[in-house]
Backbone bond lengths (Angstrom), bond angles and torsions (degrees), N, CA, C in turn:
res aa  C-N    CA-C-N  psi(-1)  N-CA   C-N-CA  omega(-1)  CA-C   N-CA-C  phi
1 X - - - 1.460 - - 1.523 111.32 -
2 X 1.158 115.66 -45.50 1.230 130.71 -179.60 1.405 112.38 -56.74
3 X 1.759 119.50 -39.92 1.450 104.14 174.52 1.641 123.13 -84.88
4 X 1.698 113.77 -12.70 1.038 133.26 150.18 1.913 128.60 -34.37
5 X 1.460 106.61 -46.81 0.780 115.97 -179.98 1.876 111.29 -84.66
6 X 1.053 92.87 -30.54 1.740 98.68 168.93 1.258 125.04 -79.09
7 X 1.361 112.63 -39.59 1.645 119.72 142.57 1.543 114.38 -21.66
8 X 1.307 111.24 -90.32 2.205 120.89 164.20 1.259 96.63 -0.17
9 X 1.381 108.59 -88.26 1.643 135.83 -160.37 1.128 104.33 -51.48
10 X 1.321 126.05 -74.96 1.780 113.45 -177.97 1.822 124.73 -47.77
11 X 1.174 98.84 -13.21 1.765 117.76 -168.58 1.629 84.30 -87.96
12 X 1.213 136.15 -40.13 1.432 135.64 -149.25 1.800 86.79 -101.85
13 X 1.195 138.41 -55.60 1.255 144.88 -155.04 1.668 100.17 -82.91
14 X 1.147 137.88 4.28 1.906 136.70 -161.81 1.740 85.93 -92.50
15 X 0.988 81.79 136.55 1.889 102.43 178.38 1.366 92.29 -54.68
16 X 1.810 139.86 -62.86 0.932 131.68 -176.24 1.670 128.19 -55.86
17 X 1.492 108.42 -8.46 1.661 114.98 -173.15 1.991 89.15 -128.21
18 X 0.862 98.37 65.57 1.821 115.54 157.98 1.749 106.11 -28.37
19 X 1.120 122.69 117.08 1.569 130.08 164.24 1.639 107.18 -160.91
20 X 1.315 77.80 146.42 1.723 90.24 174.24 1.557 113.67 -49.92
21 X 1.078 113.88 83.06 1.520 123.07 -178.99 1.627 123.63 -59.98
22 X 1.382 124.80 136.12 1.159 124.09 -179.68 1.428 127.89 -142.70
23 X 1.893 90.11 15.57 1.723 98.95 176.97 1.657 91.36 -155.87
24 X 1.029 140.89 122.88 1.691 152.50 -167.30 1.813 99.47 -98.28
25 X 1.245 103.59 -69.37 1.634 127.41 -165.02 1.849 114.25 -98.46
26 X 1.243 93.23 133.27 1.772 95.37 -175.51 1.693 100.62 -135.95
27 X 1.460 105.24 135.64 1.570 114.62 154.76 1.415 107.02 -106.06
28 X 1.276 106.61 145.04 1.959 122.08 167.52 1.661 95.62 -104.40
29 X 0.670 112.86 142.05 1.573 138.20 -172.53 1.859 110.78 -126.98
30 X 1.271 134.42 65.80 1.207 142.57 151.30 1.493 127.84 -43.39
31 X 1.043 108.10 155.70 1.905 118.66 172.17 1.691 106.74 -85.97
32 X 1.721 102.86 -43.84 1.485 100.74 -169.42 1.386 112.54 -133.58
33 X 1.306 131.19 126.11 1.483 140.40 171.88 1.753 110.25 -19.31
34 X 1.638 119.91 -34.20 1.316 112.63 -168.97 1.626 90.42 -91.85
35 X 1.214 136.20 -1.08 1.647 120.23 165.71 1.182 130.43 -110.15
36 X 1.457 106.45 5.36 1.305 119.63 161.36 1.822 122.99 -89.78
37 X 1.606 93.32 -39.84 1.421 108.16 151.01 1.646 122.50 -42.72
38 X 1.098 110.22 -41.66 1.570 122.86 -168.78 2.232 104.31 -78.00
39 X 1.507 82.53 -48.03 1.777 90.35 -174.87 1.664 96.26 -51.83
40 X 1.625 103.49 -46.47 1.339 104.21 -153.74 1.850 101.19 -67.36
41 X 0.779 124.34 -10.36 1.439 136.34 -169.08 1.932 102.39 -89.26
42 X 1.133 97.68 -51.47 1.842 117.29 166.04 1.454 96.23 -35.30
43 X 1.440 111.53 -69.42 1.237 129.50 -134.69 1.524 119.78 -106.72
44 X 1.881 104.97 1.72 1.245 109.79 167.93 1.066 128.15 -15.51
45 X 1.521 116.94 -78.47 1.660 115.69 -170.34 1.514 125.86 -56.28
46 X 1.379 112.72 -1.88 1.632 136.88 178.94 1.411 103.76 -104.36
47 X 1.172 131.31 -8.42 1.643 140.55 -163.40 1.622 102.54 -36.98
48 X 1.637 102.65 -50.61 1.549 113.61 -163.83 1.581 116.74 -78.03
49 X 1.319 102.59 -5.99 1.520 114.45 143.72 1.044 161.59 -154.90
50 X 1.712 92.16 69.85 1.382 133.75 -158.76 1.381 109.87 -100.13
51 X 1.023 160.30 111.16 1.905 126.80 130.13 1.011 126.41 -90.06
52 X 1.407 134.84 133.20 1.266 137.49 -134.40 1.663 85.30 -140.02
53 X 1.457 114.54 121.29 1.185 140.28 -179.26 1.330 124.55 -125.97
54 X 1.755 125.90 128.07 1.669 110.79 -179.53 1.592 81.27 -134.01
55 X 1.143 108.33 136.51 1.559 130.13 150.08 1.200 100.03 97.48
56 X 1.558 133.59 21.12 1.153 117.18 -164.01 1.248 111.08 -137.07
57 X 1.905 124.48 31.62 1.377 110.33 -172.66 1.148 132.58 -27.21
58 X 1.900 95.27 -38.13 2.238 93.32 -151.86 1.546 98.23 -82.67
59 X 1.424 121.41 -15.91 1.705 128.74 166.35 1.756 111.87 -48.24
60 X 2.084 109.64 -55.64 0.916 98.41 170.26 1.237 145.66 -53.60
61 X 1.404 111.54 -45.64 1.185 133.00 -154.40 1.686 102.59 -87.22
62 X 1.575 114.81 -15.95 1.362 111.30 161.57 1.542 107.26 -73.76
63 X 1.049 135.52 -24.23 1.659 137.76 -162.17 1.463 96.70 -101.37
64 X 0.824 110.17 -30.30 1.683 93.63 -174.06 1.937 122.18 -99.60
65 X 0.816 109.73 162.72 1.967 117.57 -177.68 1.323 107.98 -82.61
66 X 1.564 121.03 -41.81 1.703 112.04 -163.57 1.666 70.05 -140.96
67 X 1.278 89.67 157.17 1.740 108.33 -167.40 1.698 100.30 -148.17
68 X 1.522 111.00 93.87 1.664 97.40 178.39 1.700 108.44 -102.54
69 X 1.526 112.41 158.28 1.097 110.61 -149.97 1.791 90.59 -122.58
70 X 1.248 109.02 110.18 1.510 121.32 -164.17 1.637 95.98 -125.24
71 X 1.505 124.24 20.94 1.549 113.71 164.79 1.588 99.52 -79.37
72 X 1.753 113.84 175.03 1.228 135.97 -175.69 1.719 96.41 -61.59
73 X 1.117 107.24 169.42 1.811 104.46 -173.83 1.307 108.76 -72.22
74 X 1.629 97.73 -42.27 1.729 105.06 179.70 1.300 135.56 -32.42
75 X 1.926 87.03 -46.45 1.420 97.44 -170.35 1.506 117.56 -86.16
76 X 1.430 133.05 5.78 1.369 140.76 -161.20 1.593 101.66 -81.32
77 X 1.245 132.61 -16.09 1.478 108.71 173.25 1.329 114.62 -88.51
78 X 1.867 111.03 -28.88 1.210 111.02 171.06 1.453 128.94 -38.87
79 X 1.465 92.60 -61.08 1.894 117.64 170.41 1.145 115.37 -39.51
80 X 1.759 118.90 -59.39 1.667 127.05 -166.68 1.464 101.94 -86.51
81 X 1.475 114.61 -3.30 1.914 104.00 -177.11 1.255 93.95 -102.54
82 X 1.464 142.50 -25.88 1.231 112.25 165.74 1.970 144.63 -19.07
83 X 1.398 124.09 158.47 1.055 91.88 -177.65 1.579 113.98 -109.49
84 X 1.272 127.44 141.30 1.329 136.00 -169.25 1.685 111.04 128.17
85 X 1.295 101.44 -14.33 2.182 110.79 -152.81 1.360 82.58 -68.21
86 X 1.540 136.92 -68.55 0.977 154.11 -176.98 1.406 99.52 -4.69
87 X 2.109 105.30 -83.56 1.721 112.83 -172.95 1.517 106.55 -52.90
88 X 1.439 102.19 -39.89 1.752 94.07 -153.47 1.819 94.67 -68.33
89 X 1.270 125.74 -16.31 1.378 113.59 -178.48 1.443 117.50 -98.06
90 X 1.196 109.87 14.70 1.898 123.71 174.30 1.435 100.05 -60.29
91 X 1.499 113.16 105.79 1.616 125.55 159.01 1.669 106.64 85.43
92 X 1.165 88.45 15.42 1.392 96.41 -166.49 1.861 117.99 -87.45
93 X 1.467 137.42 119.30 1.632 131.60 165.42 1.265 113.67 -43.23
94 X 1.836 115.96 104.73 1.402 106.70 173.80 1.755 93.09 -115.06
95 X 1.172 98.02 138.65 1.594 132.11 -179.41 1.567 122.09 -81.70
96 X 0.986 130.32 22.99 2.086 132.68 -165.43 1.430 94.08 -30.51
97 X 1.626 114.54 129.82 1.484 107.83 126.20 1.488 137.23 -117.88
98 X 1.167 95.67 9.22 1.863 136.64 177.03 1.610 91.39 -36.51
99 X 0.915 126.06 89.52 1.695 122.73 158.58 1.183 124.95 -78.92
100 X 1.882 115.74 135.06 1.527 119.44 -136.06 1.572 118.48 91.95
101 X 1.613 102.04 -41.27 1.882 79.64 -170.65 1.416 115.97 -111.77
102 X 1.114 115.92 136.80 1.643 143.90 -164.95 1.471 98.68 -56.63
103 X 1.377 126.36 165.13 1.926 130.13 157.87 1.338 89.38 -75.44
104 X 1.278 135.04 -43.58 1.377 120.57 -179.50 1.190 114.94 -66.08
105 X 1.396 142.23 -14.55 1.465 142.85 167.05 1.525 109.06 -72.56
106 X 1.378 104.36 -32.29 1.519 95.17 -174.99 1.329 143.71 -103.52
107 X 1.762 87.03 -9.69 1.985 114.13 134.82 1.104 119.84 -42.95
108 X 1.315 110.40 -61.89 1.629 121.61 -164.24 1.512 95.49 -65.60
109 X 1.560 140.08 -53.29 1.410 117.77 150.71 1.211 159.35 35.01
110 X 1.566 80.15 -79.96 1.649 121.58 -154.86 1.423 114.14 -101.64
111 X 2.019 99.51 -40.05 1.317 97.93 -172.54 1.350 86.70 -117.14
112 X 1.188 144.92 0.41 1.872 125.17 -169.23 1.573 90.28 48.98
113 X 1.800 97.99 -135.56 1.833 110.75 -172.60 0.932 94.01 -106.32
114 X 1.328 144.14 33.92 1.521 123.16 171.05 1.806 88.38 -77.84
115 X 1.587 108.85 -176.90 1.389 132.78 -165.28 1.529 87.91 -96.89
116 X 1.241 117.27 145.59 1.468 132.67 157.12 0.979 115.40 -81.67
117 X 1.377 123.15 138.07 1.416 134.82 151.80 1.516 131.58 -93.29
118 X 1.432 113.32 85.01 1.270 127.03 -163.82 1.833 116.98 -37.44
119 X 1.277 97.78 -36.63 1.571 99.06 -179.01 1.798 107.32 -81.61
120 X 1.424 110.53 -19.06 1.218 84.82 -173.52 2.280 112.10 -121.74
121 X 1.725 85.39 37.77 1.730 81.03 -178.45 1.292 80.72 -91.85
122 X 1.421 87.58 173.47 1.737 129.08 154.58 1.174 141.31 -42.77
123 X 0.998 122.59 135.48 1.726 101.67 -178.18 1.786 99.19 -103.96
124 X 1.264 93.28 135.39 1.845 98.47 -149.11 1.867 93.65 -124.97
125 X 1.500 108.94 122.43 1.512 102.23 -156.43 1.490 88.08 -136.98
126 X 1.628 129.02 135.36 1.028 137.38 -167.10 2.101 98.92 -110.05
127 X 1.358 90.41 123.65 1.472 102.76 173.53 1.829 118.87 -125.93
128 X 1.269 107.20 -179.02 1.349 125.13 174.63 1.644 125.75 -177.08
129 X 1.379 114.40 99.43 1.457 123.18 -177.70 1.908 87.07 -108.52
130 X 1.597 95.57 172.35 1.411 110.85 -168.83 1.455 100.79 -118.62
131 X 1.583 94.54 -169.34 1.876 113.09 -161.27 1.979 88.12 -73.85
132 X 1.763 128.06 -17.82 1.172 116.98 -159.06 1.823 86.65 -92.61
133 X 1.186 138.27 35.79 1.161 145.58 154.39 1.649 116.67 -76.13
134 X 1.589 106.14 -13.64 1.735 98.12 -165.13 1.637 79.03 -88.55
135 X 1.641 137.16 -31.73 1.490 114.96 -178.03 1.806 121.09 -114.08
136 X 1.467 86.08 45.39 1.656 85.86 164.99 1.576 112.31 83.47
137 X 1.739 114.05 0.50 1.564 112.75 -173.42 1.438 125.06 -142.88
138 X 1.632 89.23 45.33 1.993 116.22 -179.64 1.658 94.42 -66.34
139 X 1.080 112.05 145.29 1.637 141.28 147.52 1.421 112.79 -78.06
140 X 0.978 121.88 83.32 1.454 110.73 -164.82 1.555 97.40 -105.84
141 X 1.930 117.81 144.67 1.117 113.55 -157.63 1.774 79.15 -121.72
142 X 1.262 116.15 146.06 1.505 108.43 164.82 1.951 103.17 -145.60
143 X 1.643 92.55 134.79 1.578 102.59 -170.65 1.334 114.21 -52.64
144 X 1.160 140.72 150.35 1.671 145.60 164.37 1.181 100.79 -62.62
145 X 1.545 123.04 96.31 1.442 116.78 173.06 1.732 115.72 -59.53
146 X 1.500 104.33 148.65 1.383 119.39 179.39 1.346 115.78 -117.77
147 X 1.148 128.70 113.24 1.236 140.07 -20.07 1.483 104.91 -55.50
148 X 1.251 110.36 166.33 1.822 138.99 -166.70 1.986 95.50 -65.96
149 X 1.101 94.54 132.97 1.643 102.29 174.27 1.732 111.53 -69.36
150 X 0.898 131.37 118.75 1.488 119.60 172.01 1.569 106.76 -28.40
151 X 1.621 123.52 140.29 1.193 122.39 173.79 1.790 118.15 -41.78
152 X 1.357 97.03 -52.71 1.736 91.35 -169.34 1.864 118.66 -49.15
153 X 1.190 101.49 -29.37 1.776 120.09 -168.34 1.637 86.25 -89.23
154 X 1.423 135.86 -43.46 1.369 124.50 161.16 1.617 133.69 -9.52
155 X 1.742 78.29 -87.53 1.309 117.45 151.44 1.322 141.35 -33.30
156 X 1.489 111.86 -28.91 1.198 121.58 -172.48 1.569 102.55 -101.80
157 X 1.275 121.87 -22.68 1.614 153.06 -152.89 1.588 96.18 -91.27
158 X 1.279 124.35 -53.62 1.321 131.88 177.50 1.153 114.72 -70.24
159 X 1.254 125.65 -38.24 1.692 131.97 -168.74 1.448 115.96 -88.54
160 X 2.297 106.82 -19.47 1.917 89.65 154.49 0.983 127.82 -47.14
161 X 1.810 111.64 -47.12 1.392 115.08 -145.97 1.202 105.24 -98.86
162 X 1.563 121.93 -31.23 1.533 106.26 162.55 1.472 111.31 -33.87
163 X 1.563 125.82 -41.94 1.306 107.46 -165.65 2.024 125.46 -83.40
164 X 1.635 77.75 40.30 1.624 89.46 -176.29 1.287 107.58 -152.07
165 X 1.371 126.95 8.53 1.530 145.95 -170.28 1.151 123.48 152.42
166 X 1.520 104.54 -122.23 1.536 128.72 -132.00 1.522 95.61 -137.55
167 X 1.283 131.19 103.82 1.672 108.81 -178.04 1.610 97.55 -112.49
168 X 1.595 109.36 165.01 1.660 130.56 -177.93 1.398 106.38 -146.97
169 X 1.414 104.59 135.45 1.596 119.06 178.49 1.187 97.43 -93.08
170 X 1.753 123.23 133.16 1.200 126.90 165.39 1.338 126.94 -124.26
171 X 1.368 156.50 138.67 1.319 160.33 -167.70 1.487 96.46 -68.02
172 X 1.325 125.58 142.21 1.270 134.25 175.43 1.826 109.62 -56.21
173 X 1.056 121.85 -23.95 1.811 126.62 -179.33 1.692 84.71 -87.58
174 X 0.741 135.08 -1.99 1.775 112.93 168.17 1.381 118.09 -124.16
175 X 1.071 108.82 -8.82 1.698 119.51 -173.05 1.671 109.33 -40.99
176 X 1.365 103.93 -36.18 1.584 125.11 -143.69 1.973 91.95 -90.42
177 X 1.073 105.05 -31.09 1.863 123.08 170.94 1.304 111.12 -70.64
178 X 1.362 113.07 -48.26 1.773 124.40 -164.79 1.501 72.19 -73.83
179 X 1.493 132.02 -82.66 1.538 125.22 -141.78 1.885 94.09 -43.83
180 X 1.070 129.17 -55.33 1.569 112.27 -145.81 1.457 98.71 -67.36
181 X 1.435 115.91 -46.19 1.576 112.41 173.28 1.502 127.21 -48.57
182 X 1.221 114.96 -49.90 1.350 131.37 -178.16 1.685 109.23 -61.94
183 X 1.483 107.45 -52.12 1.302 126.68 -168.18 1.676 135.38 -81.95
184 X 1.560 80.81 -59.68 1.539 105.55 -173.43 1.726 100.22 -89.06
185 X 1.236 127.01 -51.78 1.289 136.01 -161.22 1.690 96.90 -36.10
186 X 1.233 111.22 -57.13 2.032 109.98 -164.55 1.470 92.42 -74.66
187 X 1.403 140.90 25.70 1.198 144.11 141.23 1.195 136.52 -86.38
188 X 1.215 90.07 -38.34 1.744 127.40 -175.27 1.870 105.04 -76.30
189 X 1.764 87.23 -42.32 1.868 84.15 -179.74 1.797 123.24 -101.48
190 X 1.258 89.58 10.40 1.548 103.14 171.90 1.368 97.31 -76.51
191 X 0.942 156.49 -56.17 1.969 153.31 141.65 1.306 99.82 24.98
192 X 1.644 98.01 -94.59 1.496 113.51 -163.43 1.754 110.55 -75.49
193 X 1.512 121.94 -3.76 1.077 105.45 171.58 1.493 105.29 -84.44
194 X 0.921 116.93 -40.93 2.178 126.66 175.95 1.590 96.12 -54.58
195 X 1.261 133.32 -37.49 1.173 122.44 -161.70 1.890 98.05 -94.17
196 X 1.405 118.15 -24.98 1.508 103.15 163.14 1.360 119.89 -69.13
197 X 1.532 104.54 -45.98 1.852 103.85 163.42 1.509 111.47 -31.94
198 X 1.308 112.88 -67.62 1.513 107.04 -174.37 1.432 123.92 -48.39
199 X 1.422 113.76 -12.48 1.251 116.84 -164.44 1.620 96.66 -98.13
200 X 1.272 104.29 -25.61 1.464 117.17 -174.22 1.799 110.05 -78.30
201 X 1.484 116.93 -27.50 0.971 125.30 -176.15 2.067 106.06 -94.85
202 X 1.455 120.58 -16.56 1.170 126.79 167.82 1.695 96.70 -76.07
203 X 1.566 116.49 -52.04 1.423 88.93 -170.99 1.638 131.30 -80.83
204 X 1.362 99.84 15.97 2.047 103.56 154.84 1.972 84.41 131.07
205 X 0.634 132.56 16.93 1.976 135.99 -177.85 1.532 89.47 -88.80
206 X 0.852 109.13 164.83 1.658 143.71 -166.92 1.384 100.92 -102.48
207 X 1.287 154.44 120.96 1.263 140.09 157.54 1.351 124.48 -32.04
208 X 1.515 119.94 -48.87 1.436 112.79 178.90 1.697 96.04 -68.09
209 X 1.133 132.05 -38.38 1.493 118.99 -147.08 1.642 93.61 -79.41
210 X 1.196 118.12 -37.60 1.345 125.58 -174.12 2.105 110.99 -63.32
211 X 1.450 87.72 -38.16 1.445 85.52 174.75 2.237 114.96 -83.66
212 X 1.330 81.88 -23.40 1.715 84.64 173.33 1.884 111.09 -77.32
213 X 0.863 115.52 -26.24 1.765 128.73 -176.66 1.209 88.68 -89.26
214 X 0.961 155.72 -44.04 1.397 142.09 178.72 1.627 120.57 -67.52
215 X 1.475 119.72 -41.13 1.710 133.21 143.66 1.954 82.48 73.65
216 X 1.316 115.86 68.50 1.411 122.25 164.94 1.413 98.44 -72.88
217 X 0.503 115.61 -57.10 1.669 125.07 -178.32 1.566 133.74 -116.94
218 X 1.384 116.92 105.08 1.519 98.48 168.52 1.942 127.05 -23.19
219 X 1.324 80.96 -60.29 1.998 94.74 -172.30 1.509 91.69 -70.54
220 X 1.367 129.62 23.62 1.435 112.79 167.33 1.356 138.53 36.96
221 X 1.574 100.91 38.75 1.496 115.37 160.82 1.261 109.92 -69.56
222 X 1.577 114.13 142.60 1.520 125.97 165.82 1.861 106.33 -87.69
223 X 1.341 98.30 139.34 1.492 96.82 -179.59 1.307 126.37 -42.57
224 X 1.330 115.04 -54.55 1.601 118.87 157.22 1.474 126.38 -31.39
225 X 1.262 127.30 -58.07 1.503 127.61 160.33 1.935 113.36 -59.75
226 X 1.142 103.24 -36.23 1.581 102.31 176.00 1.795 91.06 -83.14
227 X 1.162 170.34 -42.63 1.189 144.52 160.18 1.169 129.17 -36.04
228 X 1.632 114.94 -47.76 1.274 130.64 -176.01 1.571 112.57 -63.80
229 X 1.353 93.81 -44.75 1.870 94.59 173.83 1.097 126.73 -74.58
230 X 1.674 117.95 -16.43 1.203 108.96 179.24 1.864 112.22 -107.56
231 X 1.329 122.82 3.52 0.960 144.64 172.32 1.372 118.19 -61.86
232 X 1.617 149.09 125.11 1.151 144.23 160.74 1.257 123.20 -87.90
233 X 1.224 121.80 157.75 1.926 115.05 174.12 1.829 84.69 -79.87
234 X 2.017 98.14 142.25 1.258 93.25 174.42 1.371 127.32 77.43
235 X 1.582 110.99 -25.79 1.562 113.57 -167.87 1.631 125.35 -71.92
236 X 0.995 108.34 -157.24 1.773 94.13 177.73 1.982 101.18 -112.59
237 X 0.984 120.71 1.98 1.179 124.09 170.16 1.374 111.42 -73.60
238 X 1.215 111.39 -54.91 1.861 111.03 -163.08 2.168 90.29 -92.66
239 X 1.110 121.80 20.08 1.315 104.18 165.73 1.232 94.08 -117.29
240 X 1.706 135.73 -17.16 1.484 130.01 167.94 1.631 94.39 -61.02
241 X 1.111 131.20 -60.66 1.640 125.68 -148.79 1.774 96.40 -97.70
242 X 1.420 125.96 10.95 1.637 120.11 147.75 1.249 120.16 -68.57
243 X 1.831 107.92 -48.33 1.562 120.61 169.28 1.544 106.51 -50.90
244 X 1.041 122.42 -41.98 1.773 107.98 -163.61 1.522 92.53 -95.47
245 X 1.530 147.18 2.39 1.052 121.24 167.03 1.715 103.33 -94.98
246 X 1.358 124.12 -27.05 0.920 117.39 151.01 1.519 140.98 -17.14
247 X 1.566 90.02 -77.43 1.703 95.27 162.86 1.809 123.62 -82.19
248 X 0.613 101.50 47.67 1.681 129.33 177.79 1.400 100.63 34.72
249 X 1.443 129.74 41.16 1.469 131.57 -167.19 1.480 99.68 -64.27
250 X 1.338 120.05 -23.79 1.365 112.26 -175.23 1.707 123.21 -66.45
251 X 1.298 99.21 -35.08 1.777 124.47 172.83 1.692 102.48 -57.79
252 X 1.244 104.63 -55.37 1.414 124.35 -174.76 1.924 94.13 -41.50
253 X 1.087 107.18 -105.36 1.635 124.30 172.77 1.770 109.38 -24.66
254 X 1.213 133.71 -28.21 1.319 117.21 159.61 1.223 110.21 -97.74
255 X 1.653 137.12 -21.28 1.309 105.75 154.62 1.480 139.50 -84.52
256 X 1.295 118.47 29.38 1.133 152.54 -179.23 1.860 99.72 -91.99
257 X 1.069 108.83 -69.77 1.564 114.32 175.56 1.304 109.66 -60.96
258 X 1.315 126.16 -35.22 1.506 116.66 -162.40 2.007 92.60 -76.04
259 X 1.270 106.37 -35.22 1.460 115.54 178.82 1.736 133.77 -75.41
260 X 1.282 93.65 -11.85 1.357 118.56 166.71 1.816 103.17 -85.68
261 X 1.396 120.83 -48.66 1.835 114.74 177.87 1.211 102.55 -82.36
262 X 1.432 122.76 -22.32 2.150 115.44 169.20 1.635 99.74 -54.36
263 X 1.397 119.66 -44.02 1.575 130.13 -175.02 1.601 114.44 -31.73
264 X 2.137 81.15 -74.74 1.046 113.56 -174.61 1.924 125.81 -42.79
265 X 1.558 86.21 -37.67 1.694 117.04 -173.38 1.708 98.87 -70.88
266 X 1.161 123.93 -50.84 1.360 110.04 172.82 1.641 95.78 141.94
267 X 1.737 104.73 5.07 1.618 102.17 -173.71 1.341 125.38 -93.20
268 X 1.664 105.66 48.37 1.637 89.36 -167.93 1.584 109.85 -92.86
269 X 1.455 107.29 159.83 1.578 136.40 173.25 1.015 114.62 -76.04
C-alpha cells in the first residue's frame, strides 16, 4: 500500500504532470537491502528523488517532515519502540495506515510510560486507503483528528490521498466500520467470488476461462493473490474471511451457480 501511495505522489509531483505540489523529496525506509533494491527498481524513473534506506527507520524519520507508517500492523511497536523514534518524531507529521491500530496505540509505542512532552509530540493521524490505490481509485477513510491538526498539516493530509482517489473524514466511533468496508470488504468478497468460479469451473468452464469471464480485475488478479495481498498476519481481514471459510460460504456461492445452470438446463426442483 505504501508503495501505491508513493506511486500517486510521484505521478502528481513529475515536472511533466504540473500539480499543486506539497511533497518534492521522498525516503523509502525498508527492513532488508533486497526490498529496497526492488522499490528502487519500481521507482527508477523517480531515482533522482528517491532515498532508499534499509535498516534504518530512526535515520529516516529524523530526515524527513511527514513520516507515514506503511509496515504490517504487527510490526509497528517494534518500529516506534526502538530507541531514538521518540526524538526523531518531536513535532513531527505521522501518517498511520496500520489497520487495527489506534493514535493511542501508536503513542503508547513511542512513549511506553515515560511522560509526554506536549510541545514536542507528533501529530499522529489515523488513516485507511484500499488495494484500489495501486490504480488511482482508493476510498481512503482518514480519522477526525483530536485535537484539530493545524490547517497547513490538514491540507497537506488531504492532498496525499487525493492523489490516489477518493478521501472521507470519519469520527473516531466509526473509523473501525469505514476500515472493514473500505479495506477488508475486497478481501472478504474474494471468497464468494472464487467460490462462484468454482461453480463456474464444476459447470464444464475451464478455470482460466472462468476466471477471465468473470474480469475481477482489469490487472487480472485472481482472488487468492488479491486476498493474500490484502490480508494482514493477525489483521481483521483474514479473521473476516476465516469466519466465512468456516461456515463453508465458499461451497455455498458455487453451489449457487451450479444451481442457477441446473435451472437454466431444464432441472428444476
Amino acid at each position: 500500500m505504501g508503495s501505491a501511495i508513493l506511486g500517486g505522489i510521484l505521478d502528481a509531483t513529475r515536472s511533466d504532470n504540473p500539480s499543486d505540489s506539497k511533497i518534492s523529496r521522498f525516503i523509502i525506509s525498508t527492513k532488508t537491502a533486497q526490498s529496497a533494491e526492488r522499490l528502487r527498481s519500481t521507482f527508477k524513473a523517480d531515482e533522482s528523488r528517491i532515498r532508499f534506506l534499509h535498516s534504518q527507520n530512526v535515520q529516516a524519520m529524523k530526515d524527513a517532515d511527514i513520516i507515514l507508517l506503511a509496515c504490517k500492523p504487527y510490526m509497528a511497536e517494534d518500529i516506534l519502540g526502538q530507541d531514538g523514534v521518540r526524538d526523531a518524531l518531536a513535532g513531527k507529521f505521522v501518517i498511520s495506515i496500520l489497520a487495527g491500530t489506534t493514535t493511542q496505540d501508536l503513542a503508547k509505542f513511542i512513549y511506553k510510560d515515560s511522560p509526554r512532552n506536549e510541545e514536542k509530540r507528533p501529530f499522529i493521524v489515523r488513516t485507511q486507503p484500499n488495494v484500489a490505490a495501486s490504480v488511482r481509485k482508493s476510498m481512503t477513510i482518514i480519522e477526525i483528528p483530536d485535537p484539530a491538526l493545524p490547517e497547513s498539516l490538514s491540507n497537506v493530509l488531504a492532498w496525499i490521498f487525493e492523489q490516489i482517489g477518493n478521501v472521507k473524514f470519519l469520527t473516531a466511533d466509526l473509523f473501525n466500520v469505514g476500515t472493514i468496508l473500505v479495506g477488508a470488504s475486497m478481501g472478504i468478497l474474494s471468497v464468494p467470488v472464487e467460490g462462484m468460479l468454482d461453480g463456474g469451473v464444476a459447470g464444464g468452464l475451464g478455470g482460466l476461462r472462468a476466471w477471465r469471464m468473470a474480469e475481477l480485475l482489469k490487472s487480472g488478479a485472481h482472488p487468492a493473490i488479491l486476498r493474500e495481498n490484502i490480508s494482514s498476519p493477525r489483521g481483521c481481514t483474514i479473521q473476516s474471511i476465516m469466519r466465512l471459510e468456516r461456515e463453508a460460504t465458499r461451497g455455498t456461492f458455487a453451489q449457487a451457480v451450479i444451481d442457477g445452470v441446473n435451472h437454466l438446463q431444464g432441472d428444476r426442483k
